[in-house]
C-alpha distance (Angstrom), angle and dihedral (degrees) to the residues before:
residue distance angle dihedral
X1 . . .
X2 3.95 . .
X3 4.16 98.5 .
X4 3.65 119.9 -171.5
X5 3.72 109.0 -164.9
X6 4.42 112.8 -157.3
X7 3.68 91.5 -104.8
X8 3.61 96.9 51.0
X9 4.04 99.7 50.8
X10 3.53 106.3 82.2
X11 3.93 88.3 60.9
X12 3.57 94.6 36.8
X13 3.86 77.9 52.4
X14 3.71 92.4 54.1
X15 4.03 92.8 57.1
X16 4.14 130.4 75.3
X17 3.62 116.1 -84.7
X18 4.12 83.9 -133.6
X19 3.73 104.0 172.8
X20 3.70 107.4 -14.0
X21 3.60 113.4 119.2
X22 4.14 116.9 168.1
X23 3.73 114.4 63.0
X24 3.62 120.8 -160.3
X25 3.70 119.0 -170.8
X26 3.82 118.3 176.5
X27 3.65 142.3 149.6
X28 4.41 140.8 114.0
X29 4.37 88.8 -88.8
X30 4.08 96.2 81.3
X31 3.59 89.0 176.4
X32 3.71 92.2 58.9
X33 4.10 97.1 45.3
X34 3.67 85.1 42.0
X35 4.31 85.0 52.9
X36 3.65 93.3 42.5
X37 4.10 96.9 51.2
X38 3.37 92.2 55.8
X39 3.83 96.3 47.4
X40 4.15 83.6 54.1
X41 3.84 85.7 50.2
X42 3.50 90.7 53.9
X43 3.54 94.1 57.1
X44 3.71 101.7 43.9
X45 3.69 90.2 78.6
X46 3.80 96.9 -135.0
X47 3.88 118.1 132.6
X48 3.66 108.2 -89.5
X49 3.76 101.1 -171.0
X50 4.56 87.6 47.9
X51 3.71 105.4 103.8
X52 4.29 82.5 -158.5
X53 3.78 89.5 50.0
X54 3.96 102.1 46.5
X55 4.06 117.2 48.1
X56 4.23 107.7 -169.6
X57 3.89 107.8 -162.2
X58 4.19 129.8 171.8
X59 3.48 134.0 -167.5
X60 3.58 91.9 -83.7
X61 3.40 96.8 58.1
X62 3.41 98.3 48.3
X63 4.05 89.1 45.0
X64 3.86 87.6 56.1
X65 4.28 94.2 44.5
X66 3.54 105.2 33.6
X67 4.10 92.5 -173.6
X68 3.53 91.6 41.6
X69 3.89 97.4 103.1
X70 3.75 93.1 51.1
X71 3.68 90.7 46.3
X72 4.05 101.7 46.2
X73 4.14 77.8 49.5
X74 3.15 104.3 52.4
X75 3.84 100.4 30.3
X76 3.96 112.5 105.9
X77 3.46 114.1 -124.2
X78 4.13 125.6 -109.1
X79 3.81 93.1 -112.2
X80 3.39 101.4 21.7
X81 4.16 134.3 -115.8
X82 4.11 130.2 104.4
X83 3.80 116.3 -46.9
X84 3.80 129.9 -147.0
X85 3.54 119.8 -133.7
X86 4.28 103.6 -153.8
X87 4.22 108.3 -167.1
X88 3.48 120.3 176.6
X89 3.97 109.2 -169.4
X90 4.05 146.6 141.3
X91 3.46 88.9 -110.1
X92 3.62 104.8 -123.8
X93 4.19 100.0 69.5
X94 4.03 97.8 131.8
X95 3.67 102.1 -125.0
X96 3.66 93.2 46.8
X97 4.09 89.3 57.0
X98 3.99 82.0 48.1
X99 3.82 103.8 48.8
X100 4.03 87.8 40.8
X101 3.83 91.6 53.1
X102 3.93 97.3 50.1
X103 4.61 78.8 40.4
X104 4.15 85.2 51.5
X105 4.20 87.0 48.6
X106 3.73 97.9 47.9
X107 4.03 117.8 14.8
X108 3.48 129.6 -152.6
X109 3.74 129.6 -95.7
X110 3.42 105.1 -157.8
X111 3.57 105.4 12.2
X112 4.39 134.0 73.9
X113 3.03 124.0 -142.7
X114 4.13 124.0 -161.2
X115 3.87 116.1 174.4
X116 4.21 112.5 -169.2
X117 3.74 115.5 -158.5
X118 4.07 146.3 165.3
X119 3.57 118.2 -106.7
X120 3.57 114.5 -53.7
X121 4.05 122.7 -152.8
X122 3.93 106.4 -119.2
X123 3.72 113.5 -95.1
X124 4.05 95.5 23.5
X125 3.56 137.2 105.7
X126 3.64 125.5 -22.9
X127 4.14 87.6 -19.4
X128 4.05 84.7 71.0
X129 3.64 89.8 59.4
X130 3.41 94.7 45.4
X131 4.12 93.6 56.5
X132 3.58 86.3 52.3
X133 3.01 108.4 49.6
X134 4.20 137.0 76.5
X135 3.64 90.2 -162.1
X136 4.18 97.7 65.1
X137 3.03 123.9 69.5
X138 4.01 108.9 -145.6
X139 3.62 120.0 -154.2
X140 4.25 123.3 -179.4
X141 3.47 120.8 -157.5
X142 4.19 109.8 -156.7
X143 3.82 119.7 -169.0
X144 4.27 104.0 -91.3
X145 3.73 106.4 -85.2
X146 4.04 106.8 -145.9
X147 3.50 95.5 -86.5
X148 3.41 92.1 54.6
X149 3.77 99.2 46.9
X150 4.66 84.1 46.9
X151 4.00 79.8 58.5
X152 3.97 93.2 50.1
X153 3.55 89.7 51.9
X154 3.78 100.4 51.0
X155 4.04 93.3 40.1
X156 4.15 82.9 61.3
X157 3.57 104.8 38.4
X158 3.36 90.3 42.8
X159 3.77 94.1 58.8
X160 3.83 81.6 54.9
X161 4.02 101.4 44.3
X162 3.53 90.4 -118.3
X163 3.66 129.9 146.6
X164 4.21 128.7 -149.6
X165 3.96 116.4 -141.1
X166 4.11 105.9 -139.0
X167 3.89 93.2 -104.4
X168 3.66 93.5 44.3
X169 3.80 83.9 52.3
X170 3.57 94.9 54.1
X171 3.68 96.2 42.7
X172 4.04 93.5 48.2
X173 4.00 80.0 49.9
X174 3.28 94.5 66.0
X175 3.57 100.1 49.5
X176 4.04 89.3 55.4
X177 3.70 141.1 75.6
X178 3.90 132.3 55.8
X179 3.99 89.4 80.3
X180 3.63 126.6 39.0
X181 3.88 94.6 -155.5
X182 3.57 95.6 42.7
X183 3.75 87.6 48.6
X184 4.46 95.3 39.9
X185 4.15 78.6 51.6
X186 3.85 99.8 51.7
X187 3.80 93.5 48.7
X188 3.30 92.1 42.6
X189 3.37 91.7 53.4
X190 3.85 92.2 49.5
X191 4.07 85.0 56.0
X192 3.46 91.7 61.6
X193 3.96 94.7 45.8
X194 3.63 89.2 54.2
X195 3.62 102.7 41.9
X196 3.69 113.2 155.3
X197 3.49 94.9 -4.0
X198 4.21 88.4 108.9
X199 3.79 92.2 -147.6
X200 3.87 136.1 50.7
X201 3.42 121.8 -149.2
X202 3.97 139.1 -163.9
X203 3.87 87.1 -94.9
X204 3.70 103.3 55.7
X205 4.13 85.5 48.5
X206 3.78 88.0 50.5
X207 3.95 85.3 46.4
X208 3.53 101.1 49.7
X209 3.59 112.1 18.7
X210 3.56 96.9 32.4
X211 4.38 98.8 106.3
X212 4.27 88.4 29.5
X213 3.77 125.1 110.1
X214 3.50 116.8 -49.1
X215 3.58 95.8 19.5
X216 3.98 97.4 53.7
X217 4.11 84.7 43.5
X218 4.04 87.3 60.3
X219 3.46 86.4 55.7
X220 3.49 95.1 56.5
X221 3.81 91.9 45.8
X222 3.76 82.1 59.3
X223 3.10 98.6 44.4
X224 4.21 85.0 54.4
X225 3.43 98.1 49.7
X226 4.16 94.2 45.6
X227 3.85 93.0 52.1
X228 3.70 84.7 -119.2
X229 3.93 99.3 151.4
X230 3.91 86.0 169.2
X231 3.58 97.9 57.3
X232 3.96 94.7 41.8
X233 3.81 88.1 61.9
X234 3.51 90.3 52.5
X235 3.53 97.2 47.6
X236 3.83 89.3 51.2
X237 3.62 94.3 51.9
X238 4.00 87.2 54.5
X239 3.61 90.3 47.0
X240 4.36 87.7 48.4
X241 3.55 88.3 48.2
X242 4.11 91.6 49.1
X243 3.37 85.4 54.8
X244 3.99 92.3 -122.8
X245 3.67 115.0 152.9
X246 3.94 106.8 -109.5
X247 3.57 92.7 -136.8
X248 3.79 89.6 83.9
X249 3.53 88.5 57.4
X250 4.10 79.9 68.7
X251 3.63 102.8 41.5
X252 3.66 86.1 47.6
X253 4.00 90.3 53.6
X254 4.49 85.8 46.7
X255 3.82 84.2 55.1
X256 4.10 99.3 38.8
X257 3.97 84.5 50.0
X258 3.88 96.3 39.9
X259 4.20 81.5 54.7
X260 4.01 87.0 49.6
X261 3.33 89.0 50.1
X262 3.63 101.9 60.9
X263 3.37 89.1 40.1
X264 3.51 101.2 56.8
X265 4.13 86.7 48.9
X266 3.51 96.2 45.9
X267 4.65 79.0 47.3
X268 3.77 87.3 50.3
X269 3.69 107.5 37.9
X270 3.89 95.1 45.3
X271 3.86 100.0 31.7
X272 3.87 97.4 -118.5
X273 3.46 141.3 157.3
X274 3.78 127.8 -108.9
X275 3.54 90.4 -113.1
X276 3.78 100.3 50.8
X277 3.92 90.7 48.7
X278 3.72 91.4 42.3
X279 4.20 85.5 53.1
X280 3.66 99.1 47.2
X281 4.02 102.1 38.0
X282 3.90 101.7 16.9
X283 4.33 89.3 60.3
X284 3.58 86.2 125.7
X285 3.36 107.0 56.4
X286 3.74 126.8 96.6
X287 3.66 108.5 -96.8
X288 3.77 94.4 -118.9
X289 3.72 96.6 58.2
X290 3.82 85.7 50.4
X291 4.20 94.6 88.8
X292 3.65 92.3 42.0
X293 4.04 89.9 52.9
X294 4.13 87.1 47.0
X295 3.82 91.4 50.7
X296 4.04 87.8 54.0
X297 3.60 94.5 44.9
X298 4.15 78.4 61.0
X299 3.48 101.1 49.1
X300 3.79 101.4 35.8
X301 2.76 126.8 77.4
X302 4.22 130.1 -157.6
X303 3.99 99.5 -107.0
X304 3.39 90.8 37.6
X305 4.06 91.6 54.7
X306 3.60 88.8 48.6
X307 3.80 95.7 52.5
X308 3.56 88.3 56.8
X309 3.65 92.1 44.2
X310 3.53 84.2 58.0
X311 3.67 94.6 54.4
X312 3.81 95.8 45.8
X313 3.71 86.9 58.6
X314 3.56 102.8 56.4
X315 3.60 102.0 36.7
X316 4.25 77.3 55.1
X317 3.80 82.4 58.0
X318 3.82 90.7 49.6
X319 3.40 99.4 49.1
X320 3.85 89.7 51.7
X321 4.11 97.3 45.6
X322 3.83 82.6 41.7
X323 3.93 118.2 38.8
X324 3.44 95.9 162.5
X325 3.55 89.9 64.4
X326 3.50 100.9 40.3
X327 4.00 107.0 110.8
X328 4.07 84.5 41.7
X329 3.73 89.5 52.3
X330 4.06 98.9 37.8
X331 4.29 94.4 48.6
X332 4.10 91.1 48.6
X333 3.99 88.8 50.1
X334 3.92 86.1 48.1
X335 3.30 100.5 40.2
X336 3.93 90.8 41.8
X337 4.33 83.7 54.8
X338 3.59 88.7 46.1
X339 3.94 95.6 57.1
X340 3.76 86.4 50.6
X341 3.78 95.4 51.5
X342 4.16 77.9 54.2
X343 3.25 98.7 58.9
X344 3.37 99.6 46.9
């Protein structure tokens, strides 16, 4: 197995590909597997905009041509030169784990191979051949710690000459993370707002980033846990029009209820009050989410958390095994949450 931990890309980015072939780029932030494929891409040296050169597949495709990977592989292209096969996939379809096994056993000569997918469980699917195997290359892509997002934002305002005042910082912060694009776009976006101005402050984040990404997907949460079906829908249509993938709106739900969840134990085991729990475990949160979190501490209780904790997780599962279902799949589960928050 060729592993490239996060840290370690960029300079593993700055090196020749020399005789690595099969690319495997996985994790839960899309945006940033999406980002990292096409940096690879970059560097094979094959012509990107050459219809005969590049081959994109998906799981369909492959479902509905079960040789078809081996074939676009191996075929020799009409002028000539190395070709790029470009698959975009969950990462578990069956005949994608078989045609990358027999890839894995005997690589291509003239051909490369990069495979993006979600976030595969260790030891399953196509990430099992991956770990044992010399001949893939396995890349994970983890949601952008703090430090990672801090670097994001000085890469782009620094292309721009701009700098960030400490609030405006912690502000944009919060509006970041989950999905590199989504986040790259939203500070990008900020740039432009503030062109020439030298500085940013909190105001032009609040301005301009204030219904993006992160943000608008705390207003869904809110939305969730008020049994406000009305103002979930229109948080979703901000986060549409933002161009955020709405399956962050349900990993942000698994974490807001995996939070409730250990507050509501810590509540029941010590005999505390919403507000102590919410002061001692809920430091992080921004202090005008803190009532709404007390007020479901009140009304939820522990199994009832964990059935919907339950739910979250598969319809996660379904969205990934299922893409072209996902925003069907993600605003029933919400909306499903959002009914029980109601009647409560």
């Amino acid at each position: 197995m060729t592993e490239i931990k996060s840290h370690e890309f960029e300079q593993f980015l700055q090196r020749p590909l020399r005789d690595n072939r099969i690319y495997l780029i996985y994790g839960p932030d899309r945006g940033l597997v999406s980002e990292r494929a096409a940096q690879i891409a970059g560097k094979t040296g094959v012509a990107l905009d050459d219809p005969f050169s590049l081959i994109r597949l998906d799981g369909t495709d492959l479902q509905q041509s079960p040789g078809r990977l081996l074939d676009e592989v191996n075929t020799i292209g009409l002028f000539g030169g190395e070709k790029l096969v470009w698959i975009r996939a969950a990462g578990t379809e069956k005949t994608l784990i078989e045609g990358l096994n027999l890839l894995s056993q005997q690589p291509p000569d003239a051909s490369y191979v990069i495979i993006e997918a979600g976030d595969l469980k260790k030891g399953t699917g196509i990430r099992k051949i991956g770990e044992n195997s010399r001949s893939v290359v396995s890349i994970a892509c983890y949601s952008d710690d703090a430090r990672a997002v801090n670097a994001l934002i000085d890469q782009e305002l620094g292309l721009e000459g701009l700098r960030i005042s400490p609030a405006a910082r912690e502000r944009l912060n919060e509006a970041l993370g989950g999905d590199r694009i989504a986040s790259r776009n939203e500070i990008r976006k900020l740039a432009l707002y503030c062109r020439g101005m030298g500085s940013i402050e909190e105001e032009h984040v609040l301005d301009i980033v204030g219904d993006a990404s992160a943000v608008s997907v705390d207003d869904a949460i809110d939305a969730v846990l008020k049994g406000d079906a009305d103002g979930l829908q229109h948080a979703i249509r901000k986060i549409v029009a933002s161009k955020t993938a709405i399956f962050l709106v349900l990993q942000a739900c698994l974490k807001q209820f995996q939070l409730l969840d250990l507050m509501r134990s810590e509540m029941d085991d010590k005999r505390q009050q919403p507000t102590q729990v919410v002061a001692t475990l809920g430091r992080h949160l921004h202090f005008r989410r803190k009532p709404l979190i007390e007020g479901a501490l009140k009304t939820w209780t522990l199994p009832a958390i964990r059935r919907e904790l339950a739910r979250l997780q598969a319809a996660i599962l379904q969205s990934r095994t299922r893409q072209s279902l996902e925003d069907s799949i993600a605003m029933q589960t919400l909306l499903a949450i959002t009914l029980q928050s109601a009647r409560r």
